[in-house]
C-alpha atoms as a printed R data frame, in Angstrom:
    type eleno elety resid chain resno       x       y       z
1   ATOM     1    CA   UNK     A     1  37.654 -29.796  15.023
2   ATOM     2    CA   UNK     A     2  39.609 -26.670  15.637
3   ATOM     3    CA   UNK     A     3  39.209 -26.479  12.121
4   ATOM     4    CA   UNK     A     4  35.907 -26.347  11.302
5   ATOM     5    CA   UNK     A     5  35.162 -23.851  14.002
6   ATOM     6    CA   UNK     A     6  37.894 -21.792  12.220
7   ATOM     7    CA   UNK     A     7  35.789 -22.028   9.166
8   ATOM     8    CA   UNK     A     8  32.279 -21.391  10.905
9   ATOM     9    CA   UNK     A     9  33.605 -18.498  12.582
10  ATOM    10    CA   UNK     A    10  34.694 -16.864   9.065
11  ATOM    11    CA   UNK     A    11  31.109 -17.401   7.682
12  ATOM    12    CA   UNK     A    12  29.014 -16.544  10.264
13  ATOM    13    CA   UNK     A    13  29.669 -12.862   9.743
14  ATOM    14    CA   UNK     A    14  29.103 -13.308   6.019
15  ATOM    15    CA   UNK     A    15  26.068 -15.422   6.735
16  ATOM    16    CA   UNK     A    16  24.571 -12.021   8.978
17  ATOM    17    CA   UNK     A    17  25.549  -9.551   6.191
18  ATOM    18    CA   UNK     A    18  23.266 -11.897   3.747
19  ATOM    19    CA   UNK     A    19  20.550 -11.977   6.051
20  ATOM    20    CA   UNK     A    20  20.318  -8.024   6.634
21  ATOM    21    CA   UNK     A    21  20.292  -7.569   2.607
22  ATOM    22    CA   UNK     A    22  17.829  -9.758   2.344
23  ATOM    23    CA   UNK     A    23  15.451  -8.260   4.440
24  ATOM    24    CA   UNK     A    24  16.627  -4.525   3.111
25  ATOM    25    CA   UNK     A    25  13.567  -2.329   2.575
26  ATOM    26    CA   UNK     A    26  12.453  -1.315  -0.778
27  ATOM    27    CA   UNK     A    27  13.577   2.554  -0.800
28  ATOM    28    CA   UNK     A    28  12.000   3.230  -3.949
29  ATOM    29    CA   UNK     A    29  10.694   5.818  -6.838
30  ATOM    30    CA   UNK     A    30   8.057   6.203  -9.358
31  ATOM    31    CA   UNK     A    31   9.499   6.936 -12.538
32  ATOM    32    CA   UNK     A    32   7.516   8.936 -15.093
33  ATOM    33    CA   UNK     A    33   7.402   7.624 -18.435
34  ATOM    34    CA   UNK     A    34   8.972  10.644 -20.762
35  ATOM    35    CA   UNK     A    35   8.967  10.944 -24.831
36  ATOM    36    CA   UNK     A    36  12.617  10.064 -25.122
37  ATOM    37    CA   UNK     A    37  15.549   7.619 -24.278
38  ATOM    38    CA   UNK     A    38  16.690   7.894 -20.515
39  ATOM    39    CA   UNK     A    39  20.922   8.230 -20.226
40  ATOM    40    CA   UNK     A    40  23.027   8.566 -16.887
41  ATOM    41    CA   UNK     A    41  22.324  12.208 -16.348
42  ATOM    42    CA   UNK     A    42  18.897  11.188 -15.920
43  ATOM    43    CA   UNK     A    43  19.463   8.140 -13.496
44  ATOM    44    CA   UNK     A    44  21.866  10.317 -11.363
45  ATOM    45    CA   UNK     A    45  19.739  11.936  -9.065
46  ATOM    46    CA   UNK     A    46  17.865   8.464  -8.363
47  ATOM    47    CA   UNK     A    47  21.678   7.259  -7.570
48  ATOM    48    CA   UNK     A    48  21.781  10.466  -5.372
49  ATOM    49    CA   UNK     A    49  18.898  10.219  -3.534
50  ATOM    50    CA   UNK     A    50  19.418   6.417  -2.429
51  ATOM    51    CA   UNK     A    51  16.786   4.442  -3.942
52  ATOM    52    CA   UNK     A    52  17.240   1.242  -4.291
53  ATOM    53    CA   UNK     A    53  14.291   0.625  -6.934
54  ATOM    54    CA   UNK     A    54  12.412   2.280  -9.498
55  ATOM    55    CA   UNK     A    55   8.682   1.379 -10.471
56  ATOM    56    CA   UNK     A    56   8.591   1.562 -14.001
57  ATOM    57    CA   UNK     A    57   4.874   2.253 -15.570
58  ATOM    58    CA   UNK     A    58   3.903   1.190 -19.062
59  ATOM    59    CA   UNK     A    59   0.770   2.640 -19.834
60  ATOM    60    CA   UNK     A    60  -2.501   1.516 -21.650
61  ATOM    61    CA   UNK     A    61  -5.665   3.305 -22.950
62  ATOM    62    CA   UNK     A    62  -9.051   2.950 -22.594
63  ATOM    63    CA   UNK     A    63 -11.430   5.843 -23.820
64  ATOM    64    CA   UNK     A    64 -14.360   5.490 -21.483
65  ATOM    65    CA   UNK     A    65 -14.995   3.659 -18.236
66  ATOM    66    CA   UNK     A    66 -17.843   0.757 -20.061
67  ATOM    67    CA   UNK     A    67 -15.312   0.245 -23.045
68  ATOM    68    CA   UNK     A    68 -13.820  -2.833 -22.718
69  ATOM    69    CA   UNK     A    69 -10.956  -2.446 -25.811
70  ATOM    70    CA   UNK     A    70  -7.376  -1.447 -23.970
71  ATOM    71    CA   UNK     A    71  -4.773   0.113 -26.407
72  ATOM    72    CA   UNK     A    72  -0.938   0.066 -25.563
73  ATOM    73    CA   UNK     A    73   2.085  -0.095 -26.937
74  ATOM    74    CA   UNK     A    74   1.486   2.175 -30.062
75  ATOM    75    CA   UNK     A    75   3.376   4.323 -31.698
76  ATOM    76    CA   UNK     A    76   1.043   7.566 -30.902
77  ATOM    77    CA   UNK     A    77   2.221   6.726 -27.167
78  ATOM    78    CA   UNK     A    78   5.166   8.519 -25.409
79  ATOM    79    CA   UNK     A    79   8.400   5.879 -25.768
80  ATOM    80    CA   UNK     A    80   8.742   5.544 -22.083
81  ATOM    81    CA   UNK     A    81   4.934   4.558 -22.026
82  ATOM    82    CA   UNK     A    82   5.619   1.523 -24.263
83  ATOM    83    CA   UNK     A    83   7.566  -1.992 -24.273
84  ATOM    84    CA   UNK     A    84  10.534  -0.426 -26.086
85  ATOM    85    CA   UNK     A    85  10.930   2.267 -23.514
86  ATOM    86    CA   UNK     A    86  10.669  -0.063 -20.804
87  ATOM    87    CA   UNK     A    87  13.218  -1.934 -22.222
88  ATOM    88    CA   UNK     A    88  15.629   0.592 -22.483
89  ATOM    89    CA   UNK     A    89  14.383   2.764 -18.740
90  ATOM    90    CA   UNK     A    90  14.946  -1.136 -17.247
91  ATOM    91    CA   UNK     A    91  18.484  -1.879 -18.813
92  ATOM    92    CA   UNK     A    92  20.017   1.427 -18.053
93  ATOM    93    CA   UNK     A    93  18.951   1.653 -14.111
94  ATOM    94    CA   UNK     A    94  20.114  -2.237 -14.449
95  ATOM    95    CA   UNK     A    95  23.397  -1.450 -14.912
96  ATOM    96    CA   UNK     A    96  23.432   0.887 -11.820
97  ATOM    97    CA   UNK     A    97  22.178  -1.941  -9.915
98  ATOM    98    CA   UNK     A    98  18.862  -0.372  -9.094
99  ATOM    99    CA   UNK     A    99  15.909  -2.867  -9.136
100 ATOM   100    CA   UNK     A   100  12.890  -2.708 -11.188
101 ATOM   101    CA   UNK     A   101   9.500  -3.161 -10.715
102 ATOM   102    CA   UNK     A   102   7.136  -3.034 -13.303
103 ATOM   103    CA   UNK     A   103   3.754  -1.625 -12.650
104 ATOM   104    CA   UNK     A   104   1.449  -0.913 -15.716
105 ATOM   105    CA   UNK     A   105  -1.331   1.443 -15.402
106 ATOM   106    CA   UNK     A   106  -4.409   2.246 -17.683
107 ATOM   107    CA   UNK     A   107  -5.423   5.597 -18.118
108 ATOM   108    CA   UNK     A   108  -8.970   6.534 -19.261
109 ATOM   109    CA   UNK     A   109  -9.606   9.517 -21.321
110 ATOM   110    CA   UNK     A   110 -10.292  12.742 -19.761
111 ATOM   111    CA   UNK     A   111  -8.516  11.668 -16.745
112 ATOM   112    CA   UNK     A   112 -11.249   9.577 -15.045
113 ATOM   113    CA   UNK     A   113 -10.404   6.753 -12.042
114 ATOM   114    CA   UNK     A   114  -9.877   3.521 -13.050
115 ATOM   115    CA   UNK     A   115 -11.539   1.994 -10.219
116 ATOM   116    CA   UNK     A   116 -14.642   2.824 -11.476
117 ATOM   117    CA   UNK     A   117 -14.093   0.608 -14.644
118 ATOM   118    CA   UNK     A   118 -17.337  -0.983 -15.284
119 ATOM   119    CA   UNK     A   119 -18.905  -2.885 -18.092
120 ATOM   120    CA   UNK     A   120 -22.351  -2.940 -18.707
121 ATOM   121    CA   UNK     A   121 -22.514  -6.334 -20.356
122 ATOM   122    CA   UNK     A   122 -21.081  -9.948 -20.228
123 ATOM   123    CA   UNK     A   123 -20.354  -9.611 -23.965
124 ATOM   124    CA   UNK     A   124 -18.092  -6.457 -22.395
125 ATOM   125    CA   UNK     A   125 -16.739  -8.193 -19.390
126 ATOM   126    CA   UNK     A   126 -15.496 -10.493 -21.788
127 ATOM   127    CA   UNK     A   127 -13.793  -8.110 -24.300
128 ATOM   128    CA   UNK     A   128 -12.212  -6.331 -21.316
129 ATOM   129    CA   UNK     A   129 -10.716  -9.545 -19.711
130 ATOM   130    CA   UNK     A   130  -9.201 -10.366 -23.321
131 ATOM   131    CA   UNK     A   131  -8.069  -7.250 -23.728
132 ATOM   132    CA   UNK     A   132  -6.380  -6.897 -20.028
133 ATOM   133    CA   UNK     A   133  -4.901 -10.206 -20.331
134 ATOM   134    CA   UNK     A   134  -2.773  -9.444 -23.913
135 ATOM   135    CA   UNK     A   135  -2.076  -5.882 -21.888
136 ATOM   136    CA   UNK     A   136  -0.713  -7.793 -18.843
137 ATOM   137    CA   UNK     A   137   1.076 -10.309 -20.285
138 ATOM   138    CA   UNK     A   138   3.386  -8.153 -22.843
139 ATOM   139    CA   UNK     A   139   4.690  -6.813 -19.703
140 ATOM   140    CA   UNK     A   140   4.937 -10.019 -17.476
141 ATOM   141    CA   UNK     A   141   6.949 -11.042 -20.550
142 ATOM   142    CA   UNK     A   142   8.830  -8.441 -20.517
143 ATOM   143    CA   UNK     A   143   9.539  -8.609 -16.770
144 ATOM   144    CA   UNK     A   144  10.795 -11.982 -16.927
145 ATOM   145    CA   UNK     A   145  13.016 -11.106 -19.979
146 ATOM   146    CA   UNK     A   146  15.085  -8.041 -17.919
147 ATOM   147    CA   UNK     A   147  14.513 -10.373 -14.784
148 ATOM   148    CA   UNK     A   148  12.526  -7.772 -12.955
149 ATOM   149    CA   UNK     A   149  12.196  -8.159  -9.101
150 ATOM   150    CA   UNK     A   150   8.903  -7.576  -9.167
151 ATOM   151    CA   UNK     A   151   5.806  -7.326 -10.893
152 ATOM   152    CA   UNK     A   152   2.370  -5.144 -10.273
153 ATOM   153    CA   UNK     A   153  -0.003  -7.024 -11.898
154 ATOM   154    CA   UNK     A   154  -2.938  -4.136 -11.965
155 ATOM   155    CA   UNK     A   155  -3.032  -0.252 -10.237
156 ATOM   156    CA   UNK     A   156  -6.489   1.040  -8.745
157 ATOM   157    CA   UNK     A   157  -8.797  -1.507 -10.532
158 ATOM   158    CA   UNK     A   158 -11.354  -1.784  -8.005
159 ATOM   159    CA   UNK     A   159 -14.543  -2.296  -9.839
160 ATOM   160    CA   UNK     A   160 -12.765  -4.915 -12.221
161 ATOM   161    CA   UNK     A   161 -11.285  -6.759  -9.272
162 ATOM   162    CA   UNK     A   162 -14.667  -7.373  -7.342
163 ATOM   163    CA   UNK     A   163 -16.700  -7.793  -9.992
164 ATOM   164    CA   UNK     A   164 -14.701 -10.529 -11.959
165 ATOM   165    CA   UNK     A   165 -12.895 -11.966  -8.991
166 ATOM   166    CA   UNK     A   166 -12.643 -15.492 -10.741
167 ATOM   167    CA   UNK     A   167 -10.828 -13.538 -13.408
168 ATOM   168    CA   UNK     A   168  -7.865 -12.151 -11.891
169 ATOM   169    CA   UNK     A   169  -7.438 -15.766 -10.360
170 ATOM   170    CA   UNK     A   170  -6.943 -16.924 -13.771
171 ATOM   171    CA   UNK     A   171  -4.251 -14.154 -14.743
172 ATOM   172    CA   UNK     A   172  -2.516 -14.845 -11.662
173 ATOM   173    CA   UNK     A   173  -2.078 -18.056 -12.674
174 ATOM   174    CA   UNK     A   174  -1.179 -17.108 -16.551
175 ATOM   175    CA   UNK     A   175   1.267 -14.591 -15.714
176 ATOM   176    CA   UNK     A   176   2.967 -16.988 -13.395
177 ATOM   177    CA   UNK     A   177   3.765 -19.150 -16.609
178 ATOM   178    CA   UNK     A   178   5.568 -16.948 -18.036
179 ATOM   179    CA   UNK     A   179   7.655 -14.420 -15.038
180 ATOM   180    CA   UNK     A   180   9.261 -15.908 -12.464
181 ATOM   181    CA   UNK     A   181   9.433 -13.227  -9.845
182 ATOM   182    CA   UNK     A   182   7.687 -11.445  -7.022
183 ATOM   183    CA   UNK     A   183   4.510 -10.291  -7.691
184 ATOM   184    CA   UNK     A   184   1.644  -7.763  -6.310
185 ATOM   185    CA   UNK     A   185  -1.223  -5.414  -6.700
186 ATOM   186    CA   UNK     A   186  -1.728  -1.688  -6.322
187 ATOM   187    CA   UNK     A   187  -4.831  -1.469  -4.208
188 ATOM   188    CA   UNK     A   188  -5.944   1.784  -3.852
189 ATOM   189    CA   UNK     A   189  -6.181   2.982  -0.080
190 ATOM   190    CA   UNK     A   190  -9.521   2.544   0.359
191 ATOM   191    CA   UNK     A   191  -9.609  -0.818  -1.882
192 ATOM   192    CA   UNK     A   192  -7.083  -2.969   0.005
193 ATOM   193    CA   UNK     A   193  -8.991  -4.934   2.971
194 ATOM   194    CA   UNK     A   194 -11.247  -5.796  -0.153
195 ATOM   195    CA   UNK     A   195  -8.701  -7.407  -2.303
196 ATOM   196    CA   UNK     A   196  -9.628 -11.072  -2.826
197 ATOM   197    CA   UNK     A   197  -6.225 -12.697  -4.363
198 ATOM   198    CA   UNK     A   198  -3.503 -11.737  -1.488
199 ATOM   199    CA   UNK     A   199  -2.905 -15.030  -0.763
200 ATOM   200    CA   UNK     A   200  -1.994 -15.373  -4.534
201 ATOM   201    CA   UNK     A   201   0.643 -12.889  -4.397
202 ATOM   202    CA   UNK     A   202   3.950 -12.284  -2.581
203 ATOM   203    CA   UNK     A   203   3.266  -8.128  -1.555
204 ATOM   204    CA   UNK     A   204  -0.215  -7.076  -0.273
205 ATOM   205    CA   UNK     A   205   0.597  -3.635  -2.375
206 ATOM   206    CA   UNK     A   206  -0.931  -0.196  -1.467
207 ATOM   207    CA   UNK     A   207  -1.245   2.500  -3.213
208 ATOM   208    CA   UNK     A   208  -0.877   4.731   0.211
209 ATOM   209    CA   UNK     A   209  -2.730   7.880   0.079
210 ATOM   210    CA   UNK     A   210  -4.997   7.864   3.383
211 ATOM   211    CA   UNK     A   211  -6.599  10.569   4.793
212 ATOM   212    CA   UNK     A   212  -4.739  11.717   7.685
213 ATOM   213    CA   UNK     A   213  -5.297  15.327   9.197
214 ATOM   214    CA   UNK     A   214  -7.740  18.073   8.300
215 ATOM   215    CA   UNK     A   215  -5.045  20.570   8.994
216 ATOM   216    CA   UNK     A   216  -3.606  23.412   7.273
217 ATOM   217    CA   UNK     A   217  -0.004  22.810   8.257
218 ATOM   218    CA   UNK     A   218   0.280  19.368  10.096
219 ATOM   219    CA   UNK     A   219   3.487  19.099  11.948
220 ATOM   220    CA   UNK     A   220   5.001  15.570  12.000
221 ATOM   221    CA   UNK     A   221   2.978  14.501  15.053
222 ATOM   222    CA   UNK     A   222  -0.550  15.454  13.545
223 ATOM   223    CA   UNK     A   223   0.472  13.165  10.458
224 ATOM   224    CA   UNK     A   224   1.492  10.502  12.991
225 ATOM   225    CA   UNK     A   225  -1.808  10.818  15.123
226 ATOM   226    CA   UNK     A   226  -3.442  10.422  11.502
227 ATOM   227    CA   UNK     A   227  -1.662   7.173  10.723
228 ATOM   228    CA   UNK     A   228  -2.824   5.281  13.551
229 ATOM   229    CA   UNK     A   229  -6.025   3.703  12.894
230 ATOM   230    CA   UNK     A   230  -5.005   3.124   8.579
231 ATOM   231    CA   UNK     A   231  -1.625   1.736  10.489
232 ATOM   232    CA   UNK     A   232  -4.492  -1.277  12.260
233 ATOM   233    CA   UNK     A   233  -6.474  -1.706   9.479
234 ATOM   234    CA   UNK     A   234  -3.118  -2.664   7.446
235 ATOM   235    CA   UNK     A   235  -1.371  -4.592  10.105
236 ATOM   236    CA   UNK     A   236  -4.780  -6.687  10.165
237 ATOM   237    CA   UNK     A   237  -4.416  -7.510   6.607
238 ATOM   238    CA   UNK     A   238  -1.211  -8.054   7.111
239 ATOM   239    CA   UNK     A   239  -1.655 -10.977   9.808
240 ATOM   240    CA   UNK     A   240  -4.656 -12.481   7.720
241 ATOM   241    CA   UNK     A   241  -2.675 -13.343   4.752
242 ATOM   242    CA   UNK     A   242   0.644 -13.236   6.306
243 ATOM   243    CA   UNK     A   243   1.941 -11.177   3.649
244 ATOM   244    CA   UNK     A   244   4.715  -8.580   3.894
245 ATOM   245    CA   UNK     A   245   2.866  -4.993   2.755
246 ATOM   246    CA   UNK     A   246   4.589  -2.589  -0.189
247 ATOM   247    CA   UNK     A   247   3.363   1.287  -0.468
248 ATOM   248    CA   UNK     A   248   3.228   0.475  -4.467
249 ATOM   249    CA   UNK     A   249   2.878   4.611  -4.363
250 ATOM   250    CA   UNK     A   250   2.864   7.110  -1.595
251 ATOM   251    CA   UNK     A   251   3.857  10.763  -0.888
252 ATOM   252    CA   UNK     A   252   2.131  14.347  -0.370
253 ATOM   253    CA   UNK     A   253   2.017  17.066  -2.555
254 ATOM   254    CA   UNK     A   254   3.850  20.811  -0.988
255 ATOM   255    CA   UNK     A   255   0.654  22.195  -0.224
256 ATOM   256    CA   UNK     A   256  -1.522  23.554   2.834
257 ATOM   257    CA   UNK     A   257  -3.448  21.121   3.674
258 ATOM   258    CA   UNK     A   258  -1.586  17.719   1.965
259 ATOM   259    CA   UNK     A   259  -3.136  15.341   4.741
260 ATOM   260    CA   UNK     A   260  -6.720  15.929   4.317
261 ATOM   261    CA   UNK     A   261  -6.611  13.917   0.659
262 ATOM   262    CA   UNK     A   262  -3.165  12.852  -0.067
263 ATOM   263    CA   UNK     A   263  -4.717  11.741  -3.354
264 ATOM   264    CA   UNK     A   264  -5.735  14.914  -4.740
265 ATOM   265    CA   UNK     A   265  -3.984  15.733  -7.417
266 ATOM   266    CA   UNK     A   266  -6.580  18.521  -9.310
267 ATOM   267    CA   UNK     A   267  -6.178  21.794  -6.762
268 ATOM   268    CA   UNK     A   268  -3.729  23.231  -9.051
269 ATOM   269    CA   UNK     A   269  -3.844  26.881  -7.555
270 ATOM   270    CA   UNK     A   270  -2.992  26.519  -3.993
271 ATOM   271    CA   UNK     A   271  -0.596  27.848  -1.376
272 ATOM   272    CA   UNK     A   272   2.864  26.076  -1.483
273 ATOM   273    CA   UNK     A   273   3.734  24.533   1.826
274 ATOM   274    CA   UNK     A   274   7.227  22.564   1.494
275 ATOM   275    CA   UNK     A   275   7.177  21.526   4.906
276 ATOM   276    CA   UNK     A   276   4.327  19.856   5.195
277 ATOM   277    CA   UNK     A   277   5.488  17.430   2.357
278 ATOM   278    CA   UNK     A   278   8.543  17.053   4.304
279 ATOM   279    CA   UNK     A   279   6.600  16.277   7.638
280 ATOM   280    CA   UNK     A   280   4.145  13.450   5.668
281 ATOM   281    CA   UNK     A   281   7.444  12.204   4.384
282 ATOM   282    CA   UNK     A   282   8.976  11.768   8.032
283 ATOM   283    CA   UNK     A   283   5.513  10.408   9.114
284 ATOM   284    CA   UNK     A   284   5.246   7.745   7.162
285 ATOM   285    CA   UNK     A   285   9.352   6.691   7.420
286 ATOM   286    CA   UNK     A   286   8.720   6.373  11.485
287 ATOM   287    CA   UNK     A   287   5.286   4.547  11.379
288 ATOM   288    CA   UNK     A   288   6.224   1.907   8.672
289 ATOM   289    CA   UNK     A   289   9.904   1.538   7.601
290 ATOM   290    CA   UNK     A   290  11.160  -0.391  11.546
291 ATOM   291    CA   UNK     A   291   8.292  -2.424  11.065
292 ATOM   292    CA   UNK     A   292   9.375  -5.937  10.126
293 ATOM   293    CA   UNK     A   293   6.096  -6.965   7.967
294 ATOM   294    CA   UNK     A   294   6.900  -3.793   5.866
295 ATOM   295    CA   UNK     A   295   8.636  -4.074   2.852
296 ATOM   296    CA   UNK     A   296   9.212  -0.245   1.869
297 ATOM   297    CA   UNK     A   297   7.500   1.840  -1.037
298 ATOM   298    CA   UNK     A   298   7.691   3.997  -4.112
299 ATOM   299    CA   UNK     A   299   7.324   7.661  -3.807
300 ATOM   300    CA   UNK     A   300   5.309   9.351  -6.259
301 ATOM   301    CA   UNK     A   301   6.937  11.273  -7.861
302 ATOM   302    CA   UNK     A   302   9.720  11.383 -10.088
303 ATOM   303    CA   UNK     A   303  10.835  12.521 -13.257
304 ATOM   304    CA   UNK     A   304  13.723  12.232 -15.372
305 ATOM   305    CA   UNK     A   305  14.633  15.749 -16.464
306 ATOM   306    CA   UNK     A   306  15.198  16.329 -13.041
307 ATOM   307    CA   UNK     A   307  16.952  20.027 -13.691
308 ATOM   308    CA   UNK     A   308  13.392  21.188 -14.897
309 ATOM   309    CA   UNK     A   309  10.847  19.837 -12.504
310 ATOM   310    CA   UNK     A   310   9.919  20.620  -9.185
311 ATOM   311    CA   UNK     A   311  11.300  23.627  -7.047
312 ATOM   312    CA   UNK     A   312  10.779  25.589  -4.611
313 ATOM   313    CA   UNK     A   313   7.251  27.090  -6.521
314 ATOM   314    CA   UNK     A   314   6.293  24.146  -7.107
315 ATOM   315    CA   UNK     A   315   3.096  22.655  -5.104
316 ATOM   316    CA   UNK     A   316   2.730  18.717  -6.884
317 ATOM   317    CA   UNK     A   317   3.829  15.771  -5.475
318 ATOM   318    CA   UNK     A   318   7.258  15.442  -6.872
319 ATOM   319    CA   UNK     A   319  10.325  15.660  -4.018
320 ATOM   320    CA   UNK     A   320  12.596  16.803  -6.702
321 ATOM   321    CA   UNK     A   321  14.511  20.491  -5.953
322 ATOM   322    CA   UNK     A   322  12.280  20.791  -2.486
323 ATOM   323    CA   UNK     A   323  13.399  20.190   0.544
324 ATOM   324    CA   UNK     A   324  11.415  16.832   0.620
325 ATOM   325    CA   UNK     A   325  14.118  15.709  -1.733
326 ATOM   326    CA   UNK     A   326  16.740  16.167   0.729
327 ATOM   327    CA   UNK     A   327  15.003  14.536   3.798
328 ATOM   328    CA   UNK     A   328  14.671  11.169   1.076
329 ATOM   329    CA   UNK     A   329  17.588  10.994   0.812
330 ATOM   330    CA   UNK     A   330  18.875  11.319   4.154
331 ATOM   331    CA   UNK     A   331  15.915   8.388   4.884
332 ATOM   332    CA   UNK     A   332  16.376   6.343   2.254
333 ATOM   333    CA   UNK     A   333  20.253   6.181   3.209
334 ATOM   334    CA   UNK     A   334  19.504   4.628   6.544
């Protein structure tokens, strides 16, 4: 008897330290897709800056919003953009024991948003859903293969996804025959509480760029303020489907006025503000990361030269060389 209390003793501490890595949050970044091979120079600063995941994004084509025919993995694409690049992006941050998730994205020409993808006919409908399906599945193949911890089965679809909700019921389904692990869907911020397949799907995923503060310079508390009715409208979801929640992306760009629409990416010329990225970073960390139903997120973003991007003059959403950087890491390492 003595014994076997002995014994329960010893594992009881081991037993708690599995527990609390199990229920680690996801600490993670966005990884731009490059032209070339990645090597260890370019995975040290992700090593640095404590992430525990990257989000890996393969990349399709699609040349207006009513045509239906998706191209990928060609040769006119950059190599981190195609199966061969993820390959190699995957197997190199593998053997640094970060964890991948795979999240392809389409882009449509001239830079317009996918959720407005449309068709105009069934006889289109049908093409797309073909075509998304071949598109999909590469990379659920793919993410089985390198054993990838999770996979985002669609980014910022919206139109698609309530339109053809039968659809994306099938391809749940299909890419579950062929990867094994976790999956979700990017939802933009204003798309989530709309999603019809959460119960499908082991992350309610959010691509987190809510409007938060008209202000020029919000300090940490006017981000904060901000968060508090998006923080309801989530936890609601949350409780319906009983699903924990993933940012798929979030983050601010250095600018004045970063909370009024996190997701605007085309002011180019405006005045660099490096502390208000730093105070939506904070804001975000204390409203979400101590809450149990949260999983963690992927800032966006990051790239792999990381000696040539970002800086102190720069006013995009990348943390790299800013003080934003440093405040990651100092979160991510709690």
């Amino acid at each position: 008897m003595k014994t076997k209390n002995f014994l329960l003793l010893l594992l009881i501490p081991f037993c708690f330290s599995c527990s609390r890595s199990q229920t680690k949050k996801i600490n993670g970044v966005s990884f731009v897709a490059s032209r070339d091979t990645i090597q260890q120079a370019h995975i040290n600063p992700v090593l640095k800056v404590q992430s525990n995941y990257v989000a890996l994004m393969p990349f399709g084509f699609i040349r207006e919003l009513s045509i239906p025919k998706i191209m990928h993995n060609t040769k006119r694409q950059w190599f981190g953009e195609t199966k061969n690049g993820l390959l190699q992006y995957a197997k190199e941050f593998k053997k640094q024991g970060i964890k991948i998730m795979i999240k392809p994205h389409i882009w449509v020409y001239h830079g317009e948003f996918t959720g407005d993808i449309k068709m105009t006919s069934e006889e289109n409908w049908a093409i797309l859903e073909n075509s998304y399906l071949e598109f999909i599945l590469t990379y659920a193949k793919v993410a089985e293969k390198l054993e990838a911890s999770i996979l985002c089965i669609g980014t910022e679809l919206e139109q698609f996804v309530i339109n053809r909700p039968d659809y994306w019921q099938k391809i749940i389904k299909e890419i579950r025959k062929v990867y094994k692990g976790k999956l979700t869907y990017a939802a933009n911020w204003d798309e989530f509480k709309r999603v019809p397949f959460w119960s499908e799907l082991d992350f309610i995923g959010v691509d987190a760029y809510f409007p938060l503060t008209d202000k020029k310079s919000p300090t940490v508390a006017d981000f904060e303020k901000g968060w508090k009715p998006h923080k309801e409208e989530i936890k609601q979801v949350q409780k319906q489907f009983n699903k924990p929640v993933l940012f798929t992306e979030f983050g601010y760009r250095s600018v004045d006025f970063s909370g009024k629409e996190p997701w605007n990416s085309n002011r180019v010329v405006e005045s660099i503000n490096l502390q208000a990225q730093v105070n939506g970073l904070q804001a975000i960390h204390n409203q979400f990361w101590q809450e149990d139903w949260f999983a963690g997120g992927f800032v966006w973003k990051w790239f792999h030269s990381h000696d040539r991007v970002g800086g102190e003059k720069n006013n995009r959403f990348t943390p790299q060389n800013k003080p934003a950087e440093e405040l990651l890491r100092k979160l991510y390492s709690q």
